[in-house]
C-alpha positions as CSV (number, residue, x, y, z in Angstrom):
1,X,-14.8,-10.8,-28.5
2,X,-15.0,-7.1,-29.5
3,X,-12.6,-5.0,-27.5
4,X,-14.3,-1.7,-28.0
5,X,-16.8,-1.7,-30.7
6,X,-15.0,-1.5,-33.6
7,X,-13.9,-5.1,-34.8
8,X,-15.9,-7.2,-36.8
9,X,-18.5,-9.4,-35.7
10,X,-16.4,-12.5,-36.8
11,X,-13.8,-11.9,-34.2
12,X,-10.8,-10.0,-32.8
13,X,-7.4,-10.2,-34.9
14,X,-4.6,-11.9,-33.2
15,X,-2.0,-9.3,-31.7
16,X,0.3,-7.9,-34.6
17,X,-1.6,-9.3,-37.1
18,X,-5.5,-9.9,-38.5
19,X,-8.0,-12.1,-38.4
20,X,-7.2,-15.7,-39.8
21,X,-9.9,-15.9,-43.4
22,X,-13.1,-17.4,-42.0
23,X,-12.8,-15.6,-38.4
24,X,-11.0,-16.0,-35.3
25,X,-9.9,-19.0,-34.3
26,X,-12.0,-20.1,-32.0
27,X,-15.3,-20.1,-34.7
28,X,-12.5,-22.4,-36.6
29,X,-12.6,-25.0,-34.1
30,X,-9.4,-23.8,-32.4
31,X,-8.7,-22.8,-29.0
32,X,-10.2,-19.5,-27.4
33,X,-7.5,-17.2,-25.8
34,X,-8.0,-17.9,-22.3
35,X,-8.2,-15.1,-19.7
36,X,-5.7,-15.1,-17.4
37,X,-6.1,-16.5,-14.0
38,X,-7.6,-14.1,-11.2
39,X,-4.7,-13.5,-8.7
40,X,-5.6,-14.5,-5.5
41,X,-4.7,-12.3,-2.8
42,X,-3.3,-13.0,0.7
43,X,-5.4,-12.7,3.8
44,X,-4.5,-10.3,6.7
45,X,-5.8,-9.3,9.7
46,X,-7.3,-6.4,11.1
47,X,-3.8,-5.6,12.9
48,X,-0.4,-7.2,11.8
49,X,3.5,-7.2,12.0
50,X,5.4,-5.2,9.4
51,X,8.6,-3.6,8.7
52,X,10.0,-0.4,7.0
53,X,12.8,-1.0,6.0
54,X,14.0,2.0,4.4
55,X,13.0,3.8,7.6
56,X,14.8,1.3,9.8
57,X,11.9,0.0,11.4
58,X,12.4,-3.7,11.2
59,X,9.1,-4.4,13.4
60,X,6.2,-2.2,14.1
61,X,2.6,-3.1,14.7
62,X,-0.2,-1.8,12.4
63,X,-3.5,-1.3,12.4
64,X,-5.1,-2.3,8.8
65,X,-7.8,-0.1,8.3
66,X,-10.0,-0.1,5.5
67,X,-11.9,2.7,6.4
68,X,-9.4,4.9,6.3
69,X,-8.1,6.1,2.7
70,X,-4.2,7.4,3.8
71,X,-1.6,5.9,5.9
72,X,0.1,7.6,8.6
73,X,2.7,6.8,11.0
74,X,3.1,8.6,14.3
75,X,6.0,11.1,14.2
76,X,7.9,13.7,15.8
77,X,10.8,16.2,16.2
78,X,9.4,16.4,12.1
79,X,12.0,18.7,10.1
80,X,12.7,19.5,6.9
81,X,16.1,20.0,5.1
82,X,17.3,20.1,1.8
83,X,20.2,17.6,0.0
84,X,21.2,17.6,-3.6
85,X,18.2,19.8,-4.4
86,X,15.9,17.5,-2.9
87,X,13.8,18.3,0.1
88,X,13.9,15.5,3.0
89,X,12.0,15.1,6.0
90,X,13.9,14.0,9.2
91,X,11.4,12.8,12.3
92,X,12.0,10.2,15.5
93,X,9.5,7.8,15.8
94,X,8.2,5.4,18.7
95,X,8.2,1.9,17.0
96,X,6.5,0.2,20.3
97,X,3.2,1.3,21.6
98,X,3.5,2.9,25.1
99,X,7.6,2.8,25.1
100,X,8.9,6.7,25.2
101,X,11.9,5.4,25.7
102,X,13.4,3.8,22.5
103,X,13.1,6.1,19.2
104,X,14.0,5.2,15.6
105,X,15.7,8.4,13.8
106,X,14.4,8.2,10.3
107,X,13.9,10.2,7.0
108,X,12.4,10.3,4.0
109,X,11.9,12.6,0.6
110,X,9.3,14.7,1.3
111,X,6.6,14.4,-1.6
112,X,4.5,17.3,-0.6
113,X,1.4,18.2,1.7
114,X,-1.9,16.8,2.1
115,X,-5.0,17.2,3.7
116,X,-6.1,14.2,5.9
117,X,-9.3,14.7,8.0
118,X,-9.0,12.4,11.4
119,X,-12.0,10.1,12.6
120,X,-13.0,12.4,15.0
121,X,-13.2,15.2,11.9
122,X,-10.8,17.4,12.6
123,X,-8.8,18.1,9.5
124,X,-5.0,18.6,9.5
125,X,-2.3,19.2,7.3
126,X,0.5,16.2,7.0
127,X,4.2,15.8,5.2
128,X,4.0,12.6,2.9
129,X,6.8,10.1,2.2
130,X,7.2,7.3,0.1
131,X,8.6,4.4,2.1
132,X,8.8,0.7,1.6
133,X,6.3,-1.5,3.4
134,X,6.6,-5.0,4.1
135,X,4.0,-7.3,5.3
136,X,3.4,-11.2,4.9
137,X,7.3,-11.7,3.1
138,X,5.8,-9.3,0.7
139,X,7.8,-5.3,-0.5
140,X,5.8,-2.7,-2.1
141,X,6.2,1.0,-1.9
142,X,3.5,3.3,-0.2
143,X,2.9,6.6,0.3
144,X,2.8,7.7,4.2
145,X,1.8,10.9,6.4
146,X,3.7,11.8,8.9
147,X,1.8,13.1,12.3
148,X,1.4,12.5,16.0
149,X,-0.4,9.4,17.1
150,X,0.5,9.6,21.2
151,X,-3.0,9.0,21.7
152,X,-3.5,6.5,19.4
153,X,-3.5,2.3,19.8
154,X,-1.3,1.6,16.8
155,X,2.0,3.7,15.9
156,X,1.0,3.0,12.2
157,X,-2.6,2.9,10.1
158,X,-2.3,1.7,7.0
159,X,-5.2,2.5,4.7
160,X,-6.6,1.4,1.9
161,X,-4.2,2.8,-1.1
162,X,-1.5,1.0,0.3
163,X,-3.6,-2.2,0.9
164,X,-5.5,-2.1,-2.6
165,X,-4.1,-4.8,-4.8
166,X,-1.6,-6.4,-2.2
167,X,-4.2,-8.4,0.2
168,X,-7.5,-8.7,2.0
169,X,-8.1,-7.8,5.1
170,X,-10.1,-10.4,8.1
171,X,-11.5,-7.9,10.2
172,X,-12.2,-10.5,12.6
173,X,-8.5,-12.2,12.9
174,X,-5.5,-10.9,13.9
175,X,-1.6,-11.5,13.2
176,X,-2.2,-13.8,9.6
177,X,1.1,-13.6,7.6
178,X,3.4,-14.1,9.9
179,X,4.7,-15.0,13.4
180,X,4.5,-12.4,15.9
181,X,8.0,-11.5,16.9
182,X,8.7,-10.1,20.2
């Protein structure tokens, strides 16, 4: 199979080398290269368990939202100080919806700004972070804003960019890769 136009009709060379006299293999009677397997994503739900670890969050509920293209997670008492030349963010957070009580003191190296515009429109400017995320026994890194979510269901939204790739979401189900843990 041509791989951008510019092979031969016979065939595509091997990698490293060229095309066996005759043509590829396959028009040889050989075997075809097979493609690999499609990877087969897990299913989550519309809201789910996770942890962050390198914020110290072992448990927080999220809301998985397609819809939305960033993730935040609600923050506050946000500041910003500088180690080692790098600049860090340092913010409390609420891990448990409607509990003021308990906080998690975290931080994270700020990446820079960016402009996220809320579902009711209203455009604000947010710190981001890059935090590890796990969900369903899985660890992948994520970018995350940082902003006040009082009035919000779910302490954490994660959108699409840090969903793409890693599973599918059941808008319909809830609580899919793991046991809720109290």
């Amino acid at each position: 199979m041509p791989t951008g136009g510019s092979e031969p009709t016979g065939g595509s060379a091997p990698p490293g080398g060229s095309a066996p006299p005759g043509g590829s293999a396959s028009a040889r009677g050989g075997a075809a290269p097979r493609a690999a397997a499609p990877r087969t994503l897990p299913t989550a739900g519309w809201r789910e368990w996770v942890a962050l670890p390198d914020l110290g969050i072992g448990r927080i509920k999220a809301k998985l939202d397609t819809g939305a293209r960033s993730s935040a997670l609600h923050a506050y008492h946000v500041k910003y100080v500088r180690r080692g030349g790098r600049r860090i963010v340092r913010f409390r957070v609420h891990p448990v919806q409607r509990d003021q009580e308990h906080f998690v003191e975290a931080e994270g190296e700020w990446l820079g700004e960016r402009r996220v515009r809320s579902s009711s429109g209203a455009v604000s400017v947010r710190p981001v972070i890059r935090t590890a995320l796990e969900l369903g026994g899985e660890r992948w890194s994520m970018e995350l804003t940082l902003t006040r979510r009082d009035a919000m269901g779910f302490r954490l939204l994660l959108g699409r960019e840090a969903l793409r790739g890693r599973c599918v979401v059941d808008p319909g189900r809830s609580f899919l890769t793991g046991k809720r843990r109290a």
